[in-house]
PAVOSE-828171 format. One record per residue: residue number from 0; x, y, z of N, C-alpha, C in turn. Coordinates in Angstrom, 2 decimals. Example, Ala and Ser with C-alpha at 12.3 -4.5 7.8 and 13.67 -1.06 7.14 Angstrom:
REM PAVOSE-828171
> seq_nxx_nyy_nzz_caxx_cayy_cazz_cxx_cyy_czz
> 0_13.19_-5.69_7.80_12.30_-4.50_7.80_13.20_-3.30_7.80 $
> 1_12.85_-2.25_7.08_13.67_-1.06_7.14_12.90_0.03_7.87 $
REM end
This chain:
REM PAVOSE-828171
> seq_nxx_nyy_nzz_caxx_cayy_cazz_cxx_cyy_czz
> 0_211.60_14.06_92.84_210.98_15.35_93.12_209.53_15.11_93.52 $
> 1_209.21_16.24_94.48_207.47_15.78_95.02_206.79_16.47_94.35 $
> 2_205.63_15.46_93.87_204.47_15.79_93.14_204.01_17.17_93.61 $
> 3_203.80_18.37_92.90_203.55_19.27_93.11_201.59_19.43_93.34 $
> 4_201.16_20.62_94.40_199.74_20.84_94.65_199.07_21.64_93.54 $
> 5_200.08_22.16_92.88_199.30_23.31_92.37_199.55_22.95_90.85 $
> 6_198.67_23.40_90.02_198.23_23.64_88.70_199.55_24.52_87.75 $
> 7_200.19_24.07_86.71_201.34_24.25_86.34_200.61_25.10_85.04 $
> 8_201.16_26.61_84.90_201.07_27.09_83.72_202.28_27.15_83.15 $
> 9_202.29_27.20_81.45_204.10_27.71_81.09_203.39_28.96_80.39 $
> 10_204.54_29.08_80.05_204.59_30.60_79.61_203.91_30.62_78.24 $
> 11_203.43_29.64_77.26_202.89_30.52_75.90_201.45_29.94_76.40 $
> 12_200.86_29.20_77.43_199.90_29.49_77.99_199.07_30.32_78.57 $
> 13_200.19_30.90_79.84_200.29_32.22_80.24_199.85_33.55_79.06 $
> 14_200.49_33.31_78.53_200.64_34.39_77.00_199.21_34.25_76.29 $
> 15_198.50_33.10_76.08_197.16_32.96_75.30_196.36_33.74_76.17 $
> 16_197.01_33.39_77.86_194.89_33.62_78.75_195.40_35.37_78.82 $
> 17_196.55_36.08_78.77_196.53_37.72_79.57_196.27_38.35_77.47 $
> 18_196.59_37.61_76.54_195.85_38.09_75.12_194.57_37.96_75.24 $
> 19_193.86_36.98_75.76_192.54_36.99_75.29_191.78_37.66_76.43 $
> 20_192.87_38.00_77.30_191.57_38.64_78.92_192.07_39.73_79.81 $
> 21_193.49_39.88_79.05_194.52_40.95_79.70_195.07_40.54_80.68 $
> 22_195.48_41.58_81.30_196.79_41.09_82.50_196.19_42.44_83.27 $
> 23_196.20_42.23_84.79_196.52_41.04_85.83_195.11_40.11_85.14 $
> 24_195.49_38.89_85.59_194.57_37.68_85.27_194.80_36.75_86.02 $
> 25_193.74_35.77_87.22_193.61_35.28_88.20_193.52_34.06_87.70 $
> 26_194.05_33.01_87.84_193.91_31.49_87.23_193.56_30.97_88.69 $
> 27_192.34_29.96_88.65_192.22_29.62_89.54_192.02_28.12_89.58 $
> 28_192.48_27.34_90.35_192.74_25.63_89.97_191.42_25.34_90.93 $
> 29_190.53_25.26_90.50_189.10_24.88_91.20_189.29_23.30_91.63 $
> 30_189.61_22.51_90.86_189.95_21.08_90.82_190.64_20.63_92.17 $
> 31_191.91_21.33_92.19_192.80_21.47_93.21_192.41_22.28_94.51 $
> 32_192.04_23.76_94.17_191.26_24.28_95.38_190.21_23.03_96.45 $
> 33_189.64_22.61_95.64_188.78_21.32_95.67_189.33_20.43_97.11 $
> 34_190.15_19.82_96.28_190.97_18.76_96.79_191.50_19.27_97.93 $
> 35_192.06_20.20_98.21_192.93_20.77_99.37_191.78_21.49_100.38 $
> 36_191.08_21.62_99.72_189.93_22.16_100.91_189.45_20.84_102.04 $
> 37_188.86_19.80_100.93_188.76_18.85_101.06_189.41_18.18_102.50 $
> 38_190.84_17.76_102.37_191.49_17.56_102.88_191.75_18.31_103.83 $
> 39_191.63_19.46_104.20_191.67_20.34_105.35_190.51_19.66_106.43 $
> 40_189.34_19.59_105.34_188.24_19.51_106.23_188.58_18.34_106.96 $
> 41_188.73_16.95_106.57_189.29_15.92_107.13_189.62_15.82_107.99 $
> 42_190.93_16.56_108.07_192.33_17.12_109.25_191.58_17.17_110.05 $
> 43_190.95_18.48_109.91_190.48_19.44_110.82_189.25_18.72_111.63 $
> 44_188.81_17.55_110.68_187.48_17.16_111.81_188.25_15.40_112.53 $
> 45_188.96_15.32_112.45_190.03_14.09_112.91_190.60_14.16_114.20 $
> 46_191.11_15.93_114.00_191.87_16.36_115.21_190.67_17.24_116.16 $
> 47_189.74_17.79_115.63_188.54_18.24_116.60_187.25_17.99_115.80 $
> 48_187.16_16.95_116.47_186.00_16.23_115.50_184.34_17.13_115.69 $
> 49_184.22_18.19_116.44_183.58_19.33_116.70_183.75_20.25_115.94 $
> 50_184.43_20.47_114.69_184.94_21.53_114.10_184.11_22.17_113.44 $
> 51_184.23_23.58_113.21_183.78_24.24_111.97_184.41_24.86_111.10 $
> 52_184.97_24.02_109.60_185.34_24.98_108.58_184.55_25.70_108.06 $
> 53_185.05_27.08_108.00_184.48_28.55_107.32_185.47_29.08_106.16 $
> 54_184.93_29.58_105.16_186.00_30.47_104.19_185.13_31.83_104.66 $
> 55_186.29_32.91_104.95_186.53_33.93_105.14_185.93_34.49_103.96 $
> 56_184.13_35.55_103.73_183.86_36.52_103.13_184.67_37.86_102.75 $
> 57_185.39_38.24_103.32_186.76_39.24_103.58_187.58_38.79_102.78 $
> 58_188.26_37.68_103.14_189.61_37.68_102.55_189.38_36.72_101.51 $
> 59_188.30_36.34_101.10_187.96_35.56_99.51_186.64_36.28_99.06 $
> 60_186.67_37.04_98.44_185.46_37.62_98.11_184.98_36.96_96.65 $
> 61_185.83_35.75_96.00_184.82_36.07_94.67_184.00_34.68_95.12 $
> 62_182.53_35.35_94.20_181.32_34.21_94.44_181.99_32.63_94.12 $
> 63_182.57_32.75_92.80_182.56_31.02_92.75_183.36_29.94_93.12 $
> 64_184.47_31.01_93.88_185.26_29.84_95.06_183.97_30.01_95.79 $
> 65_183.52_30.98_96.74_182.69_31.05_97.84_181.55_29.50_97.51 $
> 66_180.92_29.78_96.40_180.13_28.47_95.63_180.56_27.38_95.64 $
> 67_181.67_27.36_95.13_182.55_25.92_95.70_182.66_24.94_96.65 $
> 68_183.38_26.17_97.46_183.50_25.40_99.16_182.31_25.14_99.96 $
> 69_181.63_26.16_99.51_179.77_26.02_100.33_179.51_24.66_99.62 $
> 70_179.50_24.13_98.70_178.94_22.66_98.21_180.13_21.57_98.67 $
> 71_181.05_22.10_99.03_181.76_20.82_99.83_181.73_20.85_100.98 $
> 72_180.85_22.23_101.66_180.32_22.18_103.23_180.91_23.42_104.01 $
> 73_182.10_23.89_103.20_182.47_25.10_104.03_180.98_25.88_104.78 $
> 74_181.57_26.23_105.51_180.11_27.46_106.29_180.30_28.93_105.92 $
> 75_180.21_29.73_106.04_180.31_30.78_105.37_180.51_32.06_106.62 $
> 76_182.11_32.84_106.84_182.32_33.58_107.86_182.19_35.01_107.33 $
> 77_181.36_36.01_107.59_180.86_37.31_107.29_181.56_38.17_108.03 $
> 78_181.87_39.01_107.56_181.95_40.30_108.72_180.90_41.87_108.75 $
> 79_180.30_41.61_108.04_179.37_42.80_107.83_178.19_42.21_107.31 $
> 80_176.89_43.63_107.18_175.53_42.91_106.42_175.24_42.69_104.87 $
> 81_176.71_43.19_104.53_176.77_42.70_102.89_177.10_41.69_102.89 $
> 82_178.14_41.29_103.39_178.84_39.92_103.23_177.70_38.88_103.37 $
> 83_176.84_39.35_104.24_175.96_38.38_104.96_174.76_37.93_104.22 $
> 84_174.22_39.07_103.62_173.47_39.00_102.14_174.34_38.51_101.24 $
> 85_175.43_38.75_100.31_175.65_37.86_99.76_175.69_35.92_99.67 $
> 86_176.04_36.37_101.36_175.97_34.34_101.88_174.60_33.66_101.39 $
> 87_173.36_35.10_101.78_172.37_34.46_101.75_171.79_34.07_100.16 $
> 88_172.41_35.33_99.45_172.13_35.10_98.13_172.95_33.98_97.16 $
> 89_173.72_33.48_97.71_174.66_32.22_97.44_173.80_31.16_97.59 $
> 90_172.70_30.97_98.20_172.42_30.14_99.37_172.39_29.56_100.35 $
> 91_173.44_29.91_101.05_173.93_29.44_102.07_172.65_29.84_103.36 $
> 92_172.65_28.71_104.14_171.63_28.91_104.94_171.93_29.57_106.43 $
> 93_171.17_30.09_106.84_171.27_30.69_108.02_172.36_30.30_109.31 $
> 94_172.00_28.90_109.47_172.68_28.25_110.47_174.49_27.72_110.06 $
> 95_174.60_27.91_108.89_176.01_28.00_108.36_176.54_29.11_107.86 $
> 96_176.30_30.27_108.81_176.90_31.59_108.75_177.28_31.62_109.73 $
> 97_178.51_32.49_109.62_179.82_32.81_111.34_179.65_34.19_110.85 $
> 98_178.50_35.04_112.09_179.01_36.90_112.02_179.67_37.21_112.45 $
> 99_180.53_37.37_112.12_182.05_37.89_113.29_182.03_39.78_112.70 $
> 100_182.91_40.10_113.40_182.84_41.58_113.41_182.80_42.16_114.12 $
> 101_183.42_43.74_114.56_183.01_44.18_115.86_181.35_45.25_115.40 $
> 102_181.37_45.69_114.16_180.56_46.53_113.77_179.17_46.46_113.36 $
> 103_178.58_45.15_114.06_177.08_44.74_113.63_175.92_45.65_114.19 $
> 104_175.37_46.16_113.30_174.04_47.11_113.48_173.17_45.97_114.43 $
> 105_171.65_46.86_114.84_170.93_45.95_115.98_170.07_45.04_114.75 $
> 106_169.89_45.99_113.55_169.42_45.51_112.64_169.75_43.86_111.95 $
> 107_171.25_43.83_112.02_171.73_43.19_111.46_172.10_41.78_112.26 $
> 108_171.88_41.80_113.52_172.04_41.40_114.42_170.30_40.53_114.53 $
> 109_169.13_41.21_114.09_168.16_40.59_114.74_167.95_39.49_112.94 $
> 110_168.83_39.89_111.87_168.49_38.69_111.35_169.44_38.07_111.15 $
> 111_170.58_37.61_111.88_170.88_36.67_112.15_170.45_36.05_113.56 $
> 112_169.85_36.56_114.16_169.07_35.97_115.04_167.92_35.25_114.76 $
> 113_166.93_35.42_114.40_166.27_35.04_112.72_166.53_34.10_111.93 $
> 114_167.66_33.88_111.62_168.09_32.90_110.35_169.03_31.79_111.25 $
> 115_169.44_31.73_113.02_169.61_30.93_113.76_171.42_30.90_113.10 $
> 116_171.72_32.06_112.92_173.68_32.18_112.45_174.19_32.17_113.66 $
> 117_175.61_31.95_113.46_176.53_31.90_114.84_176.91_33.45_114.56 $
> 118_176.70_34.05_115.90_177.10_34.93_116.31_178.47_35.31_117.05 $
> 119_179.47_35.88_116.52_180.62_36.24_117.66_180.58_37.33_118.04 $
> 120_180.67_37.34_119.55_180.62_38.57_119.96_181.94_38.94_120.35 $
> 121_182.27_40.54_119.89_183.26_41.19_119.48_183.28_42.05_120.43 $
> 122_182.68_42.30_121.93_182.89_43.45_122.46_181.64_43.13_123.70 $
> 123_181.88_43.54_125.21_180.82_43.48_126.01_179.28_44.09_125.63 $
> 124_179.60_45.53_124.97_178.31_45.87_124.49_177.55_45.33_123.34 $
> 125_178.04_44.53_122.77_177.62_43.52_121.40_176.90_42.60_122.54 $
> 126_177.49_42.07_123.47_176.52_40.69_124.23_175.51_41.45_124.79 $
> 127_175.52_42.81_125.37_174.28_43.17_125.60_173.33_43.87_125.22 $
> 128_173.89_44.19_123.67_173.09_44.10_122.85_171.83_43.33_122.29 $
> 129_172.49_42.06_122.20_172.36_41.08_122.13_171.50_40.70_123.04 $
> 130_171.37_40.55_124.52_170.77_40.47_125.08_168.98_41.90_124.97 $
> 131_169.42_42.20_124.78_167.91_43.98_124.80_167.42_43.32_123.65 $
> 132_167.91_42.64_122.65_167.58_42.36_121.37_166.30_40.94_121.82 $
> 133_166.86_40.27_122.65_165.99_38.89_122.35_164.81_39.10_123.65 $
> 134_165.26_40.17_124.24_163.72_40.71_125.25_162.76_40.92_124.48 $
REM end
């Protein structure tokens, strides 16, 4: 049988962590998250050695995966100016932020212009936005 990726709970384990913290309850294998991130990154810079891994602000919102992967290099992909403040309040630096989104204020737009983030532009009037912005 193949060595399994993931972190094995049994059941009177299970039973100690949803008594002492309730249920629903999120177990999260940081160790393993780790490792498999890890290894993505690898892949991913092997086969386009130009690459940029990002974890998704959206679809992983809690800080200490986000903390995690940022110290093994992930970059940090935003879609709004919260997300984007949080990156910053993580630490994550300017130039390892991806704004993606179609809904970026001009505001929000001139500090990541500012902090030298990758910008995606989501729409013709975003690039010329973009453009009125750096006149």
């Amino acid at each position: 049988m193949p060595e399994s990726r993931f972190l094995e709970i049994d059941q009177s384990f299970a039973k100690k962590l949803t008594d002492n913290f309730g249920s629903p309850i999120y177990v999260i294998d940081m160790v393993g998250l780790t490792k498999r991130f890890n290894h993505f990154q690898i892949l991913a810079k092997n086969f386009y050695s130009k690459s940029i891994v990002a974890i998704s602000y959206k679809t992983n919102p809690l800080q200490a995966i986000l903390q995690q992967l940022h110290r093994q290099g992930a970059y940090a992909e935003v879609v709004s100016g919260e997300e984007y403040a949080i990156a910053r309040q993580l630490g994550v630096p300017g130039n390892q932020i991806i704004f993606n989104g179609p809904m970026k204020s001009n505001i929000e737009l001139q500090l990541a212009i500012v902090n030298d983030s990758i910008i995606h532009c989501d729409h013709f009037d975003e690039i010329a936005r973009l453009a009125a912005i750096a006149n």
